[in-house]
C-alpha positions as CSV (number, residue, x, y, z in Angstrom):
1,X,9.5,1.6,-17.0
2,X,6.8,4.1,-15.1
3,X,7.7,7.5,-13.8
4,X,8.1,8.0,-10.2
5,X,5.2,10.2,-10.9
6,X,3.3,7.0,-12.6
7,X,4.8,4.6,-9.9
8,X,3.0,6.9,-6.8
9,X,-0.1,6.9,-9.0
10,X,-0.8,3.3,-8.6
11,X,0.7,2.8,-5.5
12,X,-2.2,5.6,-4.1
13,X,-4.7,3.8,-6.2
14,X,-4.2,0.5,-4.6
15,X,-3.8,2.5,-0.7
16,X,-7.3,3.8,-1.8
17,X,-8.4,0.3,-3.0
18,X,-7.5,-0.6,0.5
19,X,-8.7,1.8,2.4
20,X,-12.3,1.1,0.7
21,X,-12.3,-2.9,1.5
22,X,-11.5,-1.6,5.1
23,X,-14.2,0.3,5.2
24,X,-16.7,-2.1,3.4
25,X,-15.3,-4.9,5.8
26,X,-15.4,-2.2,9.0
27,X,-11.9,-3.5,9.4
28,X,-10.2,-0.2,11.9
29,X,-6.9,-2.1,11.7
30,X,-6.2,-1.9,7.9
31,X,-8.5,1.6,8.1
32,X,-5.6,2.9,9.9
33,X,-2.5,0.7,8.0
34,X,-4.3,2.6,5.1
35,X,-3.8,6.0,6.5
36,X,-0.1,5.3,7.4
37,X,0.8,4.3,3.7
38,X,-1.0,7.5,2.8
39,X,1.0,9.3,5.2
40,X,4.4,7.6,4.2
41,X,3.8,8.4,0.3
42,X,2.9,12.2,0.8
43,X,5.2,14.5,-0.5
44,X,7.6,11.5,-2.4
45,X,8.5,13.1,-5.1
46,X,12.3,11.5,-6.3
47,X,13.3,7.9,-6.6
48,X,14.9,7.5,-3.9
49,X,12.4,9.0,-1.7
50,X,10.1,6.4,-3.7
51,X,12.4,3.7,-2.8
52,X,12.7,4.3,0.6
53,X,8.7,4.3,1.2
54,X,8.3,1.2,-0.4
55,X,10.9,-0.1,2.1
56,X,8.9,1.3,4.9
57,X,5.8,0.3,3.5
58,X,6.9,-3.3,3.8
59,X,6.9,-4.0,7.8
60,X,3.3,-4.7,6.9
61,X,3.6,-7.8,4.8
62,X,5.8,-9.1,7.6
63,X,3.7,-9.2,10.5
64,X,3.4,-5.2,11.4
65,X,0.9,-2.9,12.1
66,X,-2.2,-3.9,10.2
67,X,-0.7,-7.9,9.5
68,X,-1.9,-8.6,6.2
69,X,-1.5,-12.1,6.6
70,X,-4.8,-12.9,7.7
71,X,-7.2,-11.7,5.2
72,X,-10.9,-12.6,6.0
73,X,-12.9,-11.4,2.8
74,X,-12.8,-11.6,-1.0
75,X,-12.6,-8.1,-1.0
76,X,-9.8,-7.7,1.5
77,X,-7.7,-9.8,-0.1
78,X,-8.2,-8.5,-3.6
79,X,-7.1,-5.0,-2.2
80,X,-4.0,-6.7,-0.2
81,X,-3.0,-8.2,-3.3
82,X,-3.3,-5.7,-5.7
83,X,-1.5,-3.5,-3.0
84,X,1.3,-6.2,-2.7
85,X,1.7,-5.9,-6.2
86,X,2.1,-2.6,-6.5
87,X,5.1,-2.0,-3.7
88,X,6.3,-5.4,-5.5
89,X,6.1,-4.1,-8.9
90,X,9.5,-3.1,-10.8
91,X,10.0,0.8,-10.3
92,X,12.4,2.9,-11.7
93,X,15.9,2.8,-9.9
């Protein structure tokens, strides 16, 4: 099971993975979901506050800001997925 510390690690690393298919596919939408998840993991440093994010962070797979249900591009939705699957993945709590 990953550390928190571990857990924010790839969850960054797939924001980031995000934020560069936004920019590739000039996408401002998913630019700026990108910055909100940046701004929603910043200073998590327990579980819980882990958790909680991850909650948050959620709203966007159903229909919230920056809907990423309607990927147009490879790219996009390689960095949706791999961003799904890291909020998805099993973290320690």
């Amino acid at each position: 099971m990953p550390t928190t510390a571990e857990s924010l690690t790839t969850i960054r690393d797939a924001i980031e993975g995000l934020r560069v298919a936004a920019r590739q596919d000039d996408d401002s939408r998913r630019a700026d979901a990108a910055d909100w998840l940046d701004g929603l993991f910043d200073g998590v440093e327990t579980r819980r506050e882990l958790k909680s994010a991850i909650r948050e962070s959620a709203r966007l797979f159903h229909g919230g800001m920056g809907s990423f249900q309607d990927v147009g591009t490879e790219v996009m939705h390689q960095a949706v997925e791999r961003l799904g699957k890291a909020l998805r993945s099993p973290w320690p709590w």
